[in-house]
C-alpha positions in Angstrom: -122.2 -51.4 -116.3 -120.4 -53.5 -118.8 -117.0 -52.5 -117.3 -117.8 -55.0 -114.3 -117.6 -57.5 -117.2 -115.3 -56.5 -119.4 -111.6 -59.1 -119.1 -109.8 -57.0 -121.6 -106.1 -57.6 -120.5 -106.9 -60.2 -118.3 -105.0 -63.6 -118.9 -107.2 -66.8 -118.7 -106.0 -70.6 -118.7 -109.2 -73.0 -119.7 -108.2 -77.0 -119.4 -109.6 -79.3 -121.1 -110.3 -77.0 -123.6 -109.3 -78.0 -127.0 -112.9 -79.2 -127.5 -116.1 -79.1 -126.4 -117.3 -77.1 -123.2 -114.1 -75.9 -122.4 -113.5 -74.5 -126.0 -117.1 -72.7 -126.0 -116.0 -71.4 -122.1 -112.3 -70.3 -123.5 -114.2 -68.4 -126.5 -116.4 -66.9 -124.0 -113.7 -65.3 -122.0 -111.8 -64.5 -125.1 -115.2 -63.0 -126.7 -115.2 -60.5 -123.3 -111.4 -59.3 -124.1 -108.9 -62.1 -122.2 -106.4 -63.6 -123.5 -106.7 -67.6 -123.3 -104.6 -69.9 -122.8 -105.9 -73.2 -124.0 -104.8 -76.5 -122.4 -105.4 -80.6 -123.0 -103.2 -83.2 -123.5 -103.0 -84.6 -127.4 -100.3 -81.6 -128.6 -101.8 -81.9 -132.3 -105.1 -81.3 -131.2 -104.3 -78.8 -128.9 -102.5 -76.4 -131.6 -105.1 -77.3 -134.4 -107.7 -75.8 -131.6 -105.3 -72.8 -131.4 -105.1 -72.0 -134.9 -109.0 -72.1 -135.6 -109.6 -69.6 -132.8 -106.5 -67.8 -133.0 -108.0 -67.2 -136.3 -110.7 -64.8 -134.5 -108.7 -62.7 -132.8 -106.3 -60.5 -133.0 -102.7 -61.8 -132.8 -101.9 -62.9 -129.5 -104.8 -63.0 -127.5 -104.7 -67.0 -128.0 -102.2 -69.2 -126.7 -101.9 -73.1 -125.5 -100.4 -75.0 -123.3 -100.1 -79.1 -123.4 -99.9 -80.6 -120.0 -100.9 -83.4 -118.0 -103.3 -81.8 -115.1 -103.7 -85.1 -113.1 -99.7 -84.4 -112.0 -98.2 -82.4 -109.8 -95.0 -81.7 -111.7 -97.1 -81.2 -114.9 -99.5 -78.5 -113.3 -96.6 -76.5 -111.7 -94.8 -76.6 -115.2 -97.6 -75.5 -117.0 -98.7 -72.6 -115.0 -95.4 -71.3 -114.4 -94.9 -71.5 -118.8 -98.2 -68.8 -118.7 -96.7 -66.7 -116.2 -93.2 -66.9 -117.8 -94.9 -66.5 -121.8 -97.8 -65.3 -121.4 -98.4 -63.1 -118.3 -99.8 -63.3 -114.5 -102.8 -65.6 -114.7 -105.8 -64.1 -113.1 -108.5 -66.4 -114.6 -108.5 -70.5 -114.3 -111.2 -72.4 -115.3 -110.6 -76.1 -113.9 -112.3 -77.9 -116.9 -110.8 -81.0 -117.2 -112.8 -84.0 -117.0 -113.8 -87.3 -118.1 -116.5 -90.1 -117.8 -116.4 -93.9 -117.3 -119.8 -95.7 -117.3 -119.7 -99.0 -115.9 -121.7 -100.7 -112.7 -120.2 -100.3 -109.4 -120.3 -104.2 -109.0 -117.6 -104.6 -112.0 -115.8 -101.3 -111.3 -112.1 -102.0 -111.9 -110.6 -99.7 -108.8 -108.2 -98.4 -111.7 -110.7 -96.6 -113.5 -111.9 -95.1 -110.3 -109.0 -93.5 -109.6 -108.4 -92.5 -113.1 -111.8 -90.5 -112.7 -111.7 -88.9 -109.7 -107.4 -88.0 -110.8 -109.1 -86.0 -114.0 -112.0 -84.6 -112.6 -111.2 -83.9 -108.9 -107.8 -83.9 -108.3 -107.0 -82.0 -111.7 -108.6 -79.0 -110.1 -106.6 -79.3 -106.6 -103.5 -79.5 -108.1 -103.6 -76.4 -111.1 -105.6 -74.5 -108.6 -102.9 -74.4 -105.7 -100.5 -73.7 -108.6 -102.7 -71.0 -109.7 -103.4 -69.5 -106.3 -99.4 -69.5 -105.9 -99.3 -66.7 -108.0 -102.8 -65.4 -107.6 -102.1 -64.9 -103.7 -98.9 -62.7 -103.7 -101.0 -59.9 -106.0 -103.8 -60.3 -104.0 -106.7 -61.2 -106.8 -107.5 -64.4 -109.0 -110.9 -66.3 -110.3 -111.0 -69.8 -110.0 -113.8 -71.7 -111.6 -114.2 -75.1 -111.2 -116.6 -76.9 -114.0 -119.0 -79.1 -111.5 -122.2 -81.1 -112.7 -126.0 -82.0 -112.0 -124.3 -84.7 -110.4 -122.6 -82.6 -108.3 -126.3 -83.2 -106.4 -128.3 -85.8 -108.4 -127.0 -89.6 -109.5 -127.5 -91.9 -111.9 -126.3 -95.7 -112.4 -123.4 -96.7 -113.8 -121.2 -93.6 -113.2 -120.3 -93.3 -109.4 -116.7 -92.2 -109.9 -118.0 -89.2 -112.1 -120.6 -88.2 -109.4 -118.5 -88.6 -106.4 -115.7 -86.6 -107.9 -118.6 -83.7 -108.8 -119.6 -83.5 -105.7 -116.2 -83.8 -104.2 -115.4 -80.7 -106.4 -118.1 -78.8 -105.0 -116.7 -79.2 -101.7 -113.1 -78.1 -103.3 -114.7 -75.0 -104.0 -115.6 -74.4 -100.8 -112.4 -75.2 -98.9 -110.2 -73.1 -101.6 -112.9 -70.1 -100.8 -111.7 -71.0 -96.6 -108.1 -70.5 -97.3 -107.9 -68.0 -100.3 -110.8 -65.6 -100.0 -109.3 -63.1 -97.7 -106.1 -62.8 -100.1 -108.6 -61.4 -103.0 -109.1 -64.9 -104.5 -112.9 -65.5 -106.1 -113.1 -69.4 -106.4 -116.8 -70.6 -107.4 -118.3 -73.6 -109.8 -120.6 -74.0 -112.8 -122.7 -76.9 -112.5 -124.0 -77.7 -116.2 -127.5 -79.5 -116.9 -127.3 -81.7 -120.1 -125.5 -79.9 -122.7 -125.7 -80.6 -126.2 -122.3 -80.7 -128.0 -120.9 -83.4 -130.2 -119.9 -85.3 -127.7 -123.3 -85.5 -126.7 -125.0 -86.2 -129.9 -125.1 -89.7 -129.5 -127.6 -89.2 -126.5 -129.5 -86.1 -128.1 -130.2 -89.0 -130.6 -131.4 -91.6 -128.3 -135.0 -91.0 -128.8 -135.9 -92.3 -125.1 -133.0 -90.8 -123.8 -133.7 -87.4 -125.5 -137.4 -87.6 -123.8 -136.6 -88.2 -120.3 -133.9 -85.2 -120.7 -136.9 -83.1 -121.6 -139.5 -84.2 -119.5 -136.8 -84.1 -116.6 -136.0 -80.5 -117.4 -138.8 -77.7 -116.2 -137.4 -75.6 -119.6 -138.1 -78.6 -121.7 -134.9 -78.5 -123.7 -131.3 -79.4 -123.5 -128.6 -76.9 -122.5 -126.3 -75.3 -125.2 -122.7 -74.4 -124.6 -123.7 -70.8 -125.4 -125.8 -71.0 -122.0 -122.6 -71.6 -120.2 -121.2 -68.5 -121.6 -122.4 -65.6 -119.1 -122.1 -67.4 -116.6 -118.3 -68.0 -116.9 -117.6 -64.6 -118.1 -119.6 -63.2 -114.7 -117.6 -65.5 -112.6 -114.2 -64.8 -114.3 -115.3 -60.9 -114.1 -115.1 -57.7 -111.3 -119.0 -58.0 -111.7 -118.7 -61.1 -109.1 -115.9 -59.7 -106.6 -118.0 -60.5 -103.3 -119.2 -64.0 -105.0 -117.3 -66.8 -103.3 -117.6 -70.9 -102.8 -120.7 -70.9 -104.3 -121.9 -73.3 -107.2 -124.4 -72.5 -109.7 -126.6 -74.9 -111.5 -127.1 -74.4 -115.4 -129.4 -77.1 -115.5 -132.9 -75.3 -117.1 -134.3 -76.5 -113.9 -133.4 -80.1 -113.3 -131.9 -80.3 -109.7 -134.8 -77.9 -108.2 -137.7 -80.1 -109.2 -138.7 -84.3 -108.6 
């Protein structure tokens, strides 16, 4: 049985992942045998996050990659330096994302599309780079990094939910086209997750209280719950699994 979820020798590119979710989800895959490729755009950061988990491993298994994932140039250049450097990519995780929290009403249109670039349009454009590759050898896992507001809202951040749930829908229409050439393309849809860039709301003591009287398990999510998940996804142990996105959420999108 653990053979379905073993990735040793599997290659693995995580964006946004010098920090955060995307550095627990790259240390997940890299915890299950692949070798990662880390990716975000500050180059310092980037290679500090390489040495401290390279530091884990043995030699080799981690790599990064600086790129900008909202262009098309920048996304064909850096999945073609894993192919070229690192090997065939059989594992992306379309992490990349940020969050803008301001009232529709004073919205400046430029921060809209600066959203829905990062967190939406990211994934469309390393994915087709991905699946250019993926396709020819007839196998690749995609995993796009969705939200609870891929289904539920909340004021002040419309960009964020409209690109979650536009992701979603990515998910699906890469599934249409790239299933039948051995592609698995699914989504993660984290609850509240409690990481440092979180803290400031896990400290919000009427925040934190609505959070866990929202949620049926009565706690926030930690990025060690993302974990299995990811490594199921990226594994042989979910070959027939495709467009579908699951909700790590302790509960929060099935109840009112």
């Amino acid at each position: 049985m653990s053979a379905l979820f073993d990735l040793t020798g599997r290659i693995a590119l995580v964006t946004g992942s010098s920090r955060g979710i995307g550095n627990a989800l790259a240390r997940a895959l890299a915890d299950a045998g692949a070798t990662v490729v880390l990716n975000g755009l500050n180059p310092e950061r980037l290679k500090d996050a390489e040495a401290v988990m390279a530091a884990g491993y043995a030699p080799g298994r981690v790599h990064s990659c600086a790129f900008d994932v909202t262009s098309d140039v920048e996304a064909a250049r850096g999945i073609a330096w894993v192919e070229e450097n690192v090997g065939p990519l059989e594992i992306l995780v379309n992490n990349a994302g940020i969050q803008h929290r301001v009232p529709m009403l004073e919205l400046d249109v430029k921060d809209w599309e600066r959203v829905i670039s990062t967190d939406l349009t990211s994934a469309f454009l390393v994915g087709r780079e991905a699946a250019r590759h993926m396709i020819p050898r007839g196998r690749g896992k995609i995993i796009n990094i969705c939200s609870v507001q891929t289904d539920l809202a909340r004021p002040t951040i419309a960009p964020y939910i409209a690109a979650k749930g536009g992701l979603r829908n990515l998910t699906r229409a890469m599934t249409a086209e790239w299933a039948a050439s051995g592609l698995q393309i699914n989504g993660i849809a984290p609850g509240y997750i409690h990481t440092e860039m979180t803290q400031n709301l896990v400290d919000d003591a009427e925040f934190n209280a609505w959070i866990l009287g929202r949620t049926p398990a009565n706690r926030w999510g930690t990025v060690q719950d993302l974990a299995g998940p990811a490594v199921w996804l990226a594994s042989s142990g979910s070959d027939f699994v495709n467009g579908q996105t699951i909700f790590i959420d302790g509960g929060m999108t099935v109840v009112v």
